[in-house]
C-alpha positions in Angstrom: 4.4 -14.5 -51.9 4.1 -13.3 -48.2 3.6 -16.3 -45.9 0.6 -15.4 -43.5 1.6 -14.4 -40.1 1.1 -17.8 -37.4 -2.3 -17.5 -35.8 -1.7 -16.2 -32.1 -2.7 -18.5 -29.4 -5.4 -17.5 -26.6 -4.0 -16.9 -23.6 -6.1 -19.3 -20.9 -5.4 -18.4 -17.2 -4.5 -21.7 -15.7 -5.8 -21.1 -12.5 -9.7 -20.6 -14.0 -10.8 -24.0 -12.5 -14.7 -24.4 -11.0 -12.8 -25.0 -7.9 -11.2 -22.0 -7.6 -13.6 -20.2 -8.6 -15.9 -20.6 -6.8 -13.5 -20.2 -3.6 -12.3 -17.5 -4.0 -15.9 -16.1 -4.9 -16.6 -17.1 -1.3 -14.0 -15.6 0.2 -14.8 -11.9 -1.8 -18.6 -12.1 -0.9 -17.8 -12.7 2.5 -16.0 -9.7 2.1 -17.6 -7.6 0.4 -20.5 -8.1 3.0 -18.5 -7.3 6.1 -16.6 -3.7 4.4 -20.3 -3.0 2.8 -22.0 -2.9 6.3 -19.0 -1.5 7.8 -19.1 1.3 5.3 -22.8 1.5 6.3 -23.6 0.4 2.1 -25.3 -2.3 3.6 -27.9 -2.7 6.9 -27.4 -6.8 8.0 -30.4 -7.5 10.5 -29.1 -9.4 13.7 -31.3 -12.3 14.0 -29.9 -13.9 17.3 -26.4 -14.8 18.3 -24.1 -14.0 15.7 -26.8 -14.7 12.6 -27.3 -12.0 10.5 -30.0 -11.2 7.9 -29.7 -9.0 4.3 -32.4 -8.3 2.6 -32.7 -7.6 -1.1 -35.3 -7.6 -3.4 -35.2 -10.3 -5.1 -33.0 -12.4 -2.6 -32.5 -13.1 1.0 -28.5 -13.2 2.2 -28.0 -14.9 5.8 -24.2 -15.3 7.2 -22.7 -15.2 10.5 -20.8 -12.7 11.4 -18.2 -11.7 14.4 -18.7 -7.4 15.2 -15.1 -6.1 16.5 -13.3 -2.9 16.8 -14.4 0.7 15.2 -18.0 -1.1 14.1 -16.6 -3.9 11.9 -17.6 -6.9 10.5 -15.9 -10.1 10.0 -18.3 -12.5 7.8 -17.4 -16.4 8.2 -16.9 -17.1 4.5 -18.8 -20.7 4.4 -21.8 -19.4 6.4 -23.1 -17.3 3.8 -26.6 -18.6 2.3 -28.2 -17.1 -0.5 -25.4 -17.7 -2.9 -21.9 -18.0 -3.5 -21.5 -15.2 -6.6 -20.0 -12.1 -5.6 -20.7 -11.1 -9.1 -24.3 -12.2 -9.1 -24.8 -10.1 -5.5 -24.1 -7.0 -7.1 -26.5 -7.3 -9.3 -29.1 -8.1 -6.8 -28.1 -5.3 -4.8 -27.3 -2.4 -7.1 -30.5 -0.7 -6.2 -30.2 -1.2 -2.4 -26.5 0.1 -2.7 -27.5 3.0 -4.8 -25.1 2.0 -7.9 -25.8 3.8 -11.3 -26.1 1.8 -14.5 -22.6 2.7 -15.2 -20.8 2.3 -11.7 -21.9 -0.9 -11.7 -21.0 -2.3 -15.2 -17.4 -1.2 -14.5 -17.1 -2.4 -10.6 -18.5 -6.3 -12.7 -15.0 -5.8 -14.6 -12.9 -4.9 -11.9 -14.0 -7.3 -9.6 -14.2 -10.0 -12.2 -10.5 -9.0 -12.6 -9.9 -9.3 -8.9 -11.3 -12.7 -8.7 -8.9 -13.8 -11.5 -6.0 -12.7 -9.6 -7.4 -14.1 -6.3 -8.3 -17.3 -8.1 -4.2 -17.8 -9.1 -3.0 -16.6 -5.6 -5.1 -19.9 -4.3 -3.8 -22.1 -7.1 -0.1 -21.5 -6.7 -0.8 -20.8 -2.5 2.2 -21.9 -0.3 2.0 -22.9 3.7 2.5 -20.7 6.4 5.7 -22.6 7.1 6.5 -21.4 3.1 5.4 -18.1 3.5 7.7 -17.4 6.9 11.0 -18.6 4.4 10.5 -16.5 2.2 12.4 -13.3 1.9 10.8 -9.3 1.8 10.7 -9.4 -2.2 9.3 -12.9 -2.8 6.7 -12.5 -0.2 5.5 -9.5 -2.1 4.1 -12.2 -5.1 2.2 -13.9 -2.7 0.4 -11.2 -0.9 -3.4 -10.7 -1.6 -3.8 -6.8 -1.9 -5.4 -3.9 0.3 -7.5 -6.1 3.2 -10.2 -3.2 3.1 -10.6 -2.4 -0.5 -13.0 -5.5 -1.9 -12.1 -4.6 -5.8 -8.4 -4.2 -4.9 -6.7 -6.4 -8.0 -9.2 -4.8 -10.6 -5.7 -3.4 -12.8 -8.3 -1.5 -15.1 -6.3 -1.3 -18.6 -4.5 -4.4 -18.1 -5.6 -7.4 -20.5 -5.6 -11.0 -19.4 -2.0 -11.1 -21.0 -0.5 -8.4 -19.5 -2.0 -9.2 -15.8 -0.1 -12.4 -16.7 3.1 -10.9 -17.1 3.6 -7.5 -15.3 1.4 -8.3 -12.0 3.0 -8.8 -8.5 1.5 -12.4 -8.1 3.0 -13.7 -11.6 6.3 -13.5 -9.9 7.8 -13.4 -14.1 10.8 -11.5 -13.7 11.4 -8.9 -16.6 13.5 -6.5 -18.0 12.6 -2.6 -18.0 14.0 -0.8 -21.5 14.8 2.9 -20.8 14.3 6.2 -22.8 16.7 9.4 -23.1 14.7 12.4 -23.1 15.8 15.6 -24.1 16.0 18.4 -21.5 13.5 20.9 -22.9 10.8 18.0 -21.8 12.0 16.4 -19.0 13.6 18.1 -15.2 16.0 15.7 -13.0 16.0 16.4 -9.2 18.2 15.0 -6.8 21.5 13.4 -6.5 23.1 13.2 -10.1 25.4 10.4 -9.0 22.8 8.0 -9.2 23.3 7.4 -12.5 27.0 6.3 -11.7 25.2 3.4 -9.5 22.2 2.9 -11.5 23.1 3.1 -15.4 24.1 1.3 -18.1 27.3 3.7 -19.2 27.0 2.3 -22.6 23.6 4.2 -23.0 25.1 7.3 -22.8 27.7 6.0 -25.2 25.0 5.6 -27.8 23.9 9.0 -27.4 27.8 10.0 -28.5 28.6 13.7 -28.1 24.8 14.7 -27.5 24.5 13.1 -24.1 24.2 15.7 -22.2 21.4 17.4 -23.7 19.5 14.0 -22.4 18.1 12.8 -18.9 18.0 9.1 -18.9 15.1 7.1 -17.4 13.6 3.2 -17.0 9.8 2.6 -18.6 7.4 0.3 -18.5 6.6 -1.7 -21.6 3.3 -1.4 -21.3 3.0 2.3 -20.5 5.4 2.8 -23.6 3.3 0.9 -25.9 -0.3 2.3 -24.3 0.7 5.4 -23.5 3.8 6.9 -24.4 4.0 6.6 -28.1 0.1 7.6 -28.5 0.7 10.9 -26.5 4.6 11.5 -27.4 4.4 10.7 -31.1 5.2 14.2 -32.0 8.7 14.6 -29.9 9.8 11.0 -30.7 9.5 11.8 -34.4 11.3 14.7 -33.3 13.9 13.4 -31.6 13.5 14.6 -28.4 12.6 11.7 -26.9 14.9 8.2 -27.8 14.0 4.7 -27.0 16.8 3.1 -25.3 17.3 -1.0 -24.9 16.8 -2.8 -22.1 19.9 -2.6 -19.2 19.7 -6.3 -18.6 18.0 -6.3 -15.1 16.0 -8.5 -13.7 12.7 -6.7 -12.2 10.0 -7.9 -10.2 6.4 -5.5 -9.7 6.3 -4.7 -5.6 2.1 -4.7 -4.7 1.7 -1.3 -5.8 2.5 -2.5 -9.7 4.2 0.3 -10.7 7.3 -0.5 -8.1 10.1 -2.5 -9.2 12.3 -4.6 -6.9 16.0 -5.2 -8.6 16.7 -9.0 -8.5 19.9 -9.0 -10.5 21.4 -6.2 -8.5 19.5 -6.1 -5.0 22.0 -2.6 -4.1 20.4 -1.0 -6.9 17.2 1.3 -6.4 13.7 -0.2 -7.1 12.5 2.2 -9.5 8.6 3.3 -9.1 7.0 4.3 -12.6 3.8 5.6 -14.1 1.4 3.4 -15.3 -2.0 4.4 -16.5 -4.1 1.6 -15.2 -6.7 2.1 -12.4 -6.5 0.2 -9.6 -8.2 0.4 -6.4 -9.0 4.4 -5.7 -7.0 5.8 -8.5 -4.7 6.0 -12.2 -1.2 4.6 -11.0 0.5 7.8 -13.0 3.2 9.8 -10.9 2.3 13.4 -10.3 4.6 15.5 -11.5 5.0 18.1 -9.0 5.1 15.5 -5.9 8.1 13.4 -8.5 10.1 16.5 -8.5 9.4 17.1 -4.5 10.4 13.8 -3.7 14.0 14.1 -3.2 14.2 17.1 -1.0 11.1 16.0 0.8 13.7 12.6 1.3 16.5 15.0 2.4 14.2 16.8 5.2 12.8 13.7 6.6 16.4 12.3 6.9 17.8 15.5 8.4 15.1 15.3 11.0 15.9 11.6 12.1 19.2 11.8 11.8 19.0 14.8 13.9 17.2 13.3 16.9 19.0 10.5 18.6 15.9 9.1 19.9 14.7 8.2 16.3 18.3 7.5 14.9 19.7 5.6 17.9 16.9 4.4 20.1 14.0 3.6 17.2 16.8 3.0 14.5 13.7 3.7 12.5 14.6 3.2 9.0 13.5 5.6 6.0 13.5 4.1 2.6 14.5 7.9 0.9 13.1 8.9 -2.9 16.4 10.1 -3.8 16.0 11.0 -7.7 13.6 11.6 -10.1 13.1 12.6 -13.7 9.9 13.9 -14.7 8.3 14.4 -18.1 5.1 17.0 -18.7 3.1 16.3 -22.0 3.2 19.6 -22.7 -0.3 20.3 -24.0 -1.8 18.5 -21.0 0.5 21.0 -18.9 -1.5 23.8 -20.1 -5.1 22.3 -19.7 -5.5 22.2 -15.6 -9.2 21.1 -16.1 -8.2 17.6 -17.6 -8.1 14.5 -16.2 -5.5 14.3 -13.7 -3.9 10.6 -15.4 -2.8 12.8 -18.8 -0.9 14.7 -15.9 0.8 11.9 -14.7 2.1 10.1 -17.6 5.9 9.6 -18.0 8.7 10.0 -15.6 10.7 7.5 -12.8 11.6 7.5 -8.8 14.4 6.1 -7.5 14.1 5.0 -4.0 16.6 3.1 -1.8 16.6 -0.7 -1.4 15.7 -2.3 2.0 18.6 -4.0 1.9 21.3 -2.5 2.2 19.4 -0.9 5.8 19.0 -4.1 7.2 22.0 -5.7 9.6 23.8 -9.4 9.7 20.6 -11.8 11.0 18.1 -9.0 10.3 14.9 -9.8 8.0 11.9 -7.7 6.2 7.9 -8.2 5.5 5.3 -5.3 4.8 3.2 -5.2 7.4 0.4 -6.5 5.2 2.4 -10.0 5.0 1.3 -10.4 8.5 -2.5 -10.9 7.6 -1.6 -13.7 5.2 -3.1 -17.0 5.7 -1.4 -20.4 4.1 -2.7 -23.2 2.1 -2.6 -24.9 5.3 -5.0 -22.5 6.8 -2.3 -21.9 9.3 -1.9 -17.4 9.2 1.7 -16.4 8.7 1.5 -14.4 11.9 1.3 -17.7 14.4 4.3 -19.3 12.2 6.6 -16.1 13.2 5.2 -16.3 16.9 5.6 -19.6 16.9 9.4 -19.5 15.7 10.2 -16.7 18.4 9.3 -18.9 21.2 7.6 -16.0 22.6 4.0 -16.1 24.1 1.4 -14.1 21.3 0.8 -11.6 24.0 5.1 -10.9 24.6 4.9 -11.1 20.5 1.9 -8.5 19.7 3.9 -6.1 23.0 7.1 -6.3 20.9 5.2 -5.1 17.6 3.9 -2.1 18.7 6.8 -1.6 20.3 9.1 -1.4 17.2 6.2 0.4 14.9 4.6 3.0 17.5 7.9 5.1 18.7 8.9 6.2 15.7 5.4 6.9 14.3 4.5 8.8 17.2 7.6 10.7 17.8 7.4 12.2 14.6 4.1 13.1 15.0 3.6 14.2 18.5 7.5 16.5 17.9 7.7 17.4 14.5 3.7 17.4 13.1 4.3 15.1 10.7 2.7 11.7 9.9 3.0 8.9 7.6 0.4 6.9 5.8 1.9 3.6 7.7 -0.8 1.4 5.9 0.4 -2.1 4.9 2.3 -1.5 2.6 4.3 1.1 3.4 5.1 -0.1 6.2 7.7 -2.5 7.0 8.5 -4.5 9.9 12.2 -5.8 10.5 12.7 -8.6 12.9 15.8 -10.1 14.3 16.6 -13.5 13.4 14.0 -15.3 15.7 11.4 -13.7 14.1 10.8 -11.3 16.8 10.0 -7.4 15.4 12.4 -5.3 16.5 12.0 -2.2 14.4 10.2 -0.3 11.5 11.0 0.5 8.1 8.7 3.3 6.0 8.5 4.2 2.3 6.7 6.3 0.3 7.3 9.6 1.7 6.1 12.6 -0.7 2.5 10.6 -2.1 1.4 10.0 2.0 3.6 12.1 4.3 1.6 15.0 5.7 1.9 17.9 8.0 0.3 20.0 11.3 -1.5 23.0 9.6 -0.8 24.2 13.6 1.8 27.0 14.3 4.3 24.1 15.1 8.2 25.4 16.0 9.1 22.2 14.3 7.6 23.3 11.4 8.2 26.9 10.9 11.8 27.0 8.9 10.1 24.5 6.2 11.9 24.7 3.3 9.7 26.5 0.6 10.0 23.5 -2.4 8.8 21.2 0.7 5.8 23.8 1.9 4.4 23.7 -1.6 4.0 19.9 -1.9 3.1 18.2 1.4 -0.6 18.7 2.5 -0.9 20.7 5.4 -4.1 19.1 7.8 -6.0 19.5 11.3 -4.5 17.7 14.5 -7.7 15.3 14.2 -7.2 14.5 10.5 -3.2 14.1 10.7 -4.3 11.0 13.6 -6.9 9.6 10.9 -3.9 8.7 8.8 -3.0 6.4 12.2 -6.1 5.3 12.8 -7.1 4.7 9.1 -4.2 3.6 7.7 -2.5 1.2 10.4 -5.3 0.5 12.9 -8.3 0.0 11.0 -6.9 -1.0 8.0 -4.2 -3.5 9.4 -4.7 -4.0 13.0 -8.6 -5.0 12.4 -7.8 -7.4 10.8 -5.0 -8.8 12.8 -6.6 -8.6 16.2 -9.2 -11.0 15.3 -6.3 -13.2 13.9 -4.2 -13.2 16.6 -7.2 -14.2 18.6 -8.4 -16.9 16.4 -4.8 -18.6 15.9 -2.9 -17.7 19.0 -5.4 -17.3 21.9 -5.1 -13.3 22.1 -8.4 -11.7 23.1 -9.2 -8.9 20.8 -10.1 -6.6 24.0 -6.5 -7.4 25.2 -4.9 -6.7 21.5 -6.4 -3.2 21.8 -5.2 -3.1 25.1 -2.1 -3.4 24.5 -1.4 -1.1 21.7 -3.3 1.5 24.3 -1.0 1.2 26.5 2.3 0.9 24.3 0.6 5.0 22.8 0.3 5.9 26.5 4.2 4.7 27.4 5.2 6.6 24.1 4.0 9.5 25.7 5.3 9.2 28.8 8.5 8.9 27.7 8.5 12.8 26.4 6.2 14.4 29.1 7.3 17.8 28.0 5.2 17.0 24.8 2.1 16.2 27.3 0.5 19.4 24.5 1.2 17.7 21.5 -0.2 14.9 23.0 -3.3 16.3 23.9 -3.2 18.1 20.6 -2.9 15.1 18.4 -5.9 13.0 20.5 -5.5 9.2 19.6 -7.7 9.0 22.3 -10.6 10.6 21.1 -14.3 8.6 22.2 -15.0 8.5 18.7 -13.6 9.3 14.9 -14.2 10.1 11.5 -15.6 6.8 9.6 -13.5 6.6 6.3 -14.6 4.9 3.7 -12.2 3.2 0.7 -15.2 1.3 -0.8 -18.4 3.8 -0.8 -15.9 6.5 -2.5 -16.1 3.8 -6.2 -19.7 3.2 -5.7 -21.2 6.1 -4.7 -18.9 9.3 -5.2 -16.5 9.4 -8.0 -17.4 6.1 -9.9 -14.9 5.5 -12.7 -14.9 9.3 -14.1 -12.6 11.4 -14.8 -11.3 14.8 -12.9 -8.9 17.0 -12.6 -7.8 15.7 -9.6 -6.8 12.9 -7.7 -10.1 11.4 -5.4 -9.8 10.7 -1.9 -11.4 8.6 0.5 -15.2 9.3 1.5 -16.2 10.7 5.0 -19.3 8.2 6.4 -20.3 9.6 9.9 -18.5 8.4 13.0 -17.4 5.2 15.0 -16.3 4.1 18.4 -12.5 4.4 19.1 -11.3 1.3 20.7 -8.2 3.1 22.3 -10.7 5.6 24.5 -12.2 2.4 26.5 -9.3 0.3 26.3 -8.2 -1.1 30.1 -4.7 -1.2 30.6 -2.7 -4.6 30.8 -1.7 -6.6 34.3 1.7 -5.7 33.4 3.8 -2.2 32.5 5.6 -1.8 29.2 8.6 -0.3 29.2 8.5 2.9 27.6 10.5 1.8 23.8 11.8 -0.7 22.0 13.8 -3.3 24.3 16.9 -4.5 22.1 18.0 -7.5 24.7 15.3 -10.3 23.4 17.4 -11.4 20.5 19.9 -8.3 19.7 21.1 -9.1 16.4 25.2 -9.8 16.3 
């Protein structure tokens, strides 16, 4: 007689305690009030000093708040009264913040979800001290997601169990199985010897005298299971498409999920994969037109750095290329543009080169997000590293924008092209004092984007590159500065530095003002470009990361990908900010701590 299967056991996140809870419920009401009002979602009354007032109809909210640059708000997290329940706000306030029934039953789950994962970074929290030992790929588990985005760890699709085992912050390491798929479903692009460095050889071994006919590719578990065999049943009964065994690696999720460092063989790729789970603005699938872009878009960007000595010798900028890719269409989803863009992005990998092997003897990494973390100690990571350079926080902050500003601008203000340098894509290198000394960028085909200007740069573009990257106005190429790096990093770092280390936001702003201006100077023949592309500007575009889930696309479908809401204007910090006392020079100095 069958024996019955064992009952499973419920999977209880350790970290649900009351106390944690209900701090890190703090914490994301605090936040949620300062992005809400900076997003103009919410209207806070001033009601003398740095008191503020929110009215709802059925509750009063009172916090203190500090106002800073571009219109923000920075809300003290234990000054809030009214309540503590970032969950029970939004229901107060669903009506004042326009929220449909249905907006607002799914932004309960995803923040719920974002509180979980909040609620275990502030269980298993390390000091700042911690934090600064750590190297680029631990530090990734212990980051808290995107600063701006308040449901930003919502992971809907995920269950309890799998947030458990596939998230960034459950630092499990894990093995990814593969899948040979035939070539009348799948395209490769790129260089075909990275399967010489990245393969098992005995997987083409299994495929005996047929591997050829196969491209060979990682998946995730979970997309397999969810996914993949729900929408591929028909060409894995037929045989086009062959589930493969693991290849014995040791992976760890970067923040964006789908990103995989390689712990047992650090030279080897990370890999980036599609997963259909929707987190913060959109379905984490991979496009398949920008997949199969991605490695000649990796091979112009390299050509034009390693082209200009001032990016390749003086910068040293480094460019973390997509060098491969295989891409899979579900082909009845190919032939129905009008449905939902995730069934478009549904099963195929990216190979993109590891930091590592960029980085020289005494040379260290951390996304440029790490440096908004905050220890257990309440100590922030940032005045541990400025602290262990033995440089003053103003010498420190100089030195930043001095390694991430050259290169960024250069390739804007000569070649019309920008990055999306937000905090993760960004990376900072610093010598072995802890002092930056230059910049690292990923992601190039999802956020790269180009002058829709009559640029001589840009006029031999090759055509499979012309068809993928967005082409956009000189004032919407500098939003992806201003968005991406200065609000949504350096406004939250400026009133850091000046909390921990005595650096007056005014000063902060200051500086980076001035390191733009000695960017500039240093190619006066591009005094048009610079005037074309206007950092300078008395006031920008207000976009907005958090109205776009409340108020325009909600959680439904379309054909295509969303992107962030317009929300009327705000004052740019860079048109009124004074100079410093003292001159920068006009790039990167190597003599602080040159590395040996």
């Amino acid at each position: 007689m069958p024996q019955p299967a064992a009952e499973p056991a419920l999977h209880l996140p350790p970290q649900l305690t009351s106390e944690h809870w209900r701090a890190a419920g703090r914490e994301m009401l605090a936040k949620l009030l300062g992005e809400f009002a900076y997003e103009e979602l919410l209207d806070p009354r001033a009601e003398g000093g740095d008191r503020y007032l929110l009215r709802l109809p059925d509750a009063d909210y009172r916090f203190t708040a500090r106002r800073g640059a571009y219109g923000s708000w920075r809300v003290e997290p234990g000054s809030v009264e009214g309540g503590d329940d970032p969950l029970r706000f939004l229901q107060r306030a669903r009506h004042v913040l326009g929220l449909s029934g249905d907006t607002t039953g799914h932004l309960v789950r995803e923040l719920t979800a974002t509180l979980i994962a909040d609620a275990h970074l502030r269980a298993t929290a390390l000091t700042a001290a911690e934090l600064a030992d750590l190297d680029h790929v631990a530090l990734e588990g212990r980051q808290t997601g995107h600063p701006w985005i308040v449901a930003n760890k919502g992971r809907l699709g995920f269950s309890a169990t799998d947030a458990a085992g596939w998230t960034p912050e459950a630092r499990l390491p894990r093995t990814l199985p593969w899948l040979a798929v035939h070539r009348s479903l799948a395209e490769f692009r790129g260089d075909p010897t990275i399967y010489d460095t990245e393969l098992d050889p005995a997987f083409r071994r299994q495929l005996g005298d047929r591997a050829d006919e196969f491209h060979l590719l990682p998946v995730h578990p979970w997309q397999w299971d969810e996914t993949v065999v729900g929408l591929f049943a028909p060409w894995i009964a037929d045989g086009r498409i062959i589930p493969l065994p693991t290849d014995g690696d040791l992976r760890l999720p970067q923040q964006s999920i789908r990103s995989f460092f390689n712990l047992s063989r650090p030279d080897r790729c990370t890999v980036k994969l599609p997963l259909a789970v929707l987190n913060t603005l959109v379905w984490r699938g991979l496009p398949t037109e920008r997949a199969l872009a991605a490695p000649a878009v990796t091979g112009w960007i390299h050509r034009l750095r390693d082209g200009d000595p001032y990016l390749r010798d003086e910068c040293r900028v480094v460019l973390l290329g997509e060098i491969a890719s295989v891409t899979v269409e579900h082909p009845l989803y190919r032939d129905l543009p009008d449905a939902p863009y995730q069934y478009k992005e549904l099963l195929g990998a990216i190979w993109r080169e590891p930091l590592g092997r960029h980085l020289e003897p005494g040379e260290r990494a951390r996304t440029l997000a790490a440096l908004l973390q905050t220890g257990s100690d309440g100590r922030a990571l940032t005045a541990e590293l400025v602290a262990r350079s033995g440089l003053a926080p103003r010498e420190w902050a100089e030195r930043l924008f001095a390694a991430m500003l050259p290169p960024l601008l250069h390739f804007l203000y000569r070649y019309g092209l920008v990055f999306s340098p937000h905090g993760e894509n960004a990376i900072v290198v610093f010598d072995r004092d802890d002092v930056p000394v230059r910049l690292a960028v990923k992601d190039f085909v999802d956020d790269v984007n180009l002058s829709d200007q009559p640029l001589a740069e840009l006029a031999d573009l090759p055509a499979d590159i012309a068809g993928v990257l967005n082409r956009e106005e000189p004032d919407y190429l500098c939003q992806f500065l201003h968005s991406g790096l200065f609000i949504g990093v350096y406004r939250y770092l400026a009133p850091l530095m000046e909390d921990q280390l005595g650096l007056p936001e005014q000063e902060f702003w200051g500086l980076l003002a001035e390191r733009i201006r000695a960017c500039q100077r240093r190619f006066p023949e591009l005094a048009d470009r610079h005037k074309l592309f206007d950092l300078f500007a008395p006031r920008i575009d207000r976009l907005c990361l958090n109205r776009n889930r409340l108020l325009l696309d909600g959680y439904r479908d379309r054909p295509d990908r969303p992107h962030a809401a317009v929300h009327g204007q705000v004052d740019n910090p860079l048109h009124a900010a004074a100079p410093p006392p003292a001159r920068l020079p006009a790039q990167p100095s190597r003599a602080v701590s040159p590395a040996p």
